[in-house]
C-alpha positions in Angstrom: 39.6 12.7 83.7 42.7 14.4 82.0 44.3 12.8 79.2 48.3 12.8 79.2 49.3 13.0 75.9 52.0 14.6 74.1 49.9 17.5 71.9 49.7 16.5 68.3 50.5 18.6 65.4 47.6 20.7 64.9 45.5 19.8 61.1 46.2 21.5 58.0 42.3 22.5 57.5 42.2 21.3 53.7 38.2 20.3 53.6 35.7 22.0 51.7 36.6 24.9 50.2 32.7 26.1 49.7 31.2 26.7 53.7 27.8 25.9 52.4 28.8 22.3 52.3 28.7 22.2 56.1 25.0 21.7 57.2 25.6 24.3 60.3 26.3 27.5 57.6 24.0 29.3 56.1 25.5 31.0 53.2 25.5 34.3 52.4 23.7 35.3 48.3 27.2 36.5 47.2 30.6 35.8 48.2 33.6 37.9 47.3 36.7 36.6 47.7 38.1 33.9 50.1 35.3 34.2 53.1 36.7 30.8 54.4 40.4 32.5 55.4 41.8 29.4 56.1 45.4 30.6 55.8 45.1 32.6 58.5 43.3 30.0 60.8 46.2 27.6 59.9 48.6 30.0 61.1 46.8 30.8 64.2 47.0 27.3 64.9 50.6 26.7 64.3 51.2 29.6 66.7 49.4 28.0 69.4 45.5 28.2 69.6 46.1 24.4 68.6 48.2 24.0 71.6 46.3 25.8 73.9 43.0 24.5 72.6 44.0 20.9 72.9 45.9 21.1 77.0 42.0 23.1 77.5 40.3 20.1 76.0 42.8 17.1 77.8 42.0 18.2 80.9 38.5 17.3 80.9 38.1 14.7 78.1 36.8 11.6 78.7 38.7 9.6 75.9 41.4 7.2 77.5 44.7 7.0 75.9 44.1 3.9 74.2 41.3 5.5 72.7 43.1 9.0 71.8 45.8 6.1 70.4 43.5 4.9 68.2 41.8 8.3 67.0 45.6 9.3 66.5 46.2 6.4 64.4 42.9 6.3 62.4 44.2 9.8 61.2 40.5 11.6 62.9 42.4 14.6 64.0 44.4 15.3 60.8 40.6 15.4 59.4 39.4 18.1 61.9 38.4 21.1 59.7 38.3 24.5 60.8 36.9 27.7 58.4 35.7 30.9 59.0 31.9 31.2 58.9 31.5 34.8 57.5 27.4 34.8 57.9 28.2 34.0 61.2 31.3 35.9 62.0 32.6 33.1 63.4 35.0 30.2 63.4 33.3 27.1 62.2 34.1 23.8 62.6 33.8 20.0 61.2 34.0 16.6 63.5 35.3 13.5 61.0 32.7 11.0 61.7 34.7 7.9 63.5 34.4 4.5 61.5 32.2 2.0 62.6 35.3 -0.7 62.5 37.7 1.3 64.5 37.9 -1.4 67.6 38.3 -4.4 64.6 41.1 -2.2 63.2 42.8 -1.6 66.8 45.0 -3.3 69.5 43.8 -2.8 73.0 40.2 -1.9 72.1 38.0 -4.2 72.8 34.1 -2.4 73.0 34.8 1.0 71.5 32.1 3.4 72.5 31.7 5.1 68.8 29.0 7.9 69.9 31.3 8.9 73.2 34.5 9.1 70.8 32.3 11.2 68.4 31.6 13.9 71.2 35.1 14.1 71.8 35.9 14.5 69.1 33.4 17.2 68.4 34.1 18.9 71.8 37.7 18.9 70.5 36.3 21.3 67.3 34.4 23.3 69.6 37.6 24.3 72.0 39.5 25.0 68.9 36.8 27.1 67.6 36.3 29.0 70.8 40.4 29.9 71.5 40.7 31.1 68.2 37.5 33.4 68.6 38.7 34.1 71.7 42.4 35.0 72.0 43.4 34.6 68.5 41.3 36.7 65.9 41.3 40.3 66.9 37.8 41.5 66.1 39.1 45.4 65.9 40.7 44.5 62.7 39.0 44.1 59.6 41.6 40.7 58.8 38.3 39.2 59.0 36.1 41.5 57.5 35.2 43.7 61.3 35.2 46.8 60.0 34.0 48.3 63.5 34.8 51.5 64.7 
């Protein structure tokens, strides 16, 4: 099902500053510096992984627009987070949870599926993640700490 939605400005990735505090890292002993390098994330996202990430992810979502309406609305994509997992040498990523009352708090939705708005939401993070690994963060350049030859 493809969801046809005008894009929606992308989030301004202000969560936790310390990547341990997501269960999925494993920090590293030490850190030096800002590992998390959300700046630049934020920018690659304002010049269009968001973009591209979220026409990728509308084409095969299952959320109706009623329900991206209500996501929208509940401000759960402002709260997307996205942070650079240096351990991993990847781009990390953090799903809001959806609230339990969001059909009690919206128009037009009558038996929310919570769980199914959840996995969107968390595929969603995932296509992010994967654009800006992908055609966004050049790993010949050490911007991100690859210092390969």
């Amino acid at each position: 099902m493809t969801l046809d939605v005008e894009v929606p400005d992308p989030p301004r990735l202000h969560g936790s500053q310390d990547p341990g505090d997501y269960d999925a890292v494993d920090e590293p002993d030490e850190r030096t510096g800002d590992n998390v390098r959300r700046e630049a994330l934020a920018d690659f996202l304002e010049a269009g992984a968001w973009e591209d990430a979220f026409d990728e992810w509308a084409r095969d979502t299952y959320l109706s627009e009623t329900e991206f309406r209500a996501v929208r609305e509940a401000g759960l994509l402002e709260r997307l987070d996205f942070y650079w997992n240096q351990s991993a040498e990847d781009v990390g990523y953090r799903a809001p949870a959806v609230p339990d009352d969001l059909a009690a708090t919206r128009e037009g939705l009558d038996d929310v599926d919570i769980q199914g708005i959840e996995e969107e939401l968390d595929s969603l993070g995932r296509t992010v993640s994967e654009v800006l690994e992908n055609d966004y963060i050049h790993r010949d350049g050490e911007e991100f700490g690859y210092t390969w030859e």
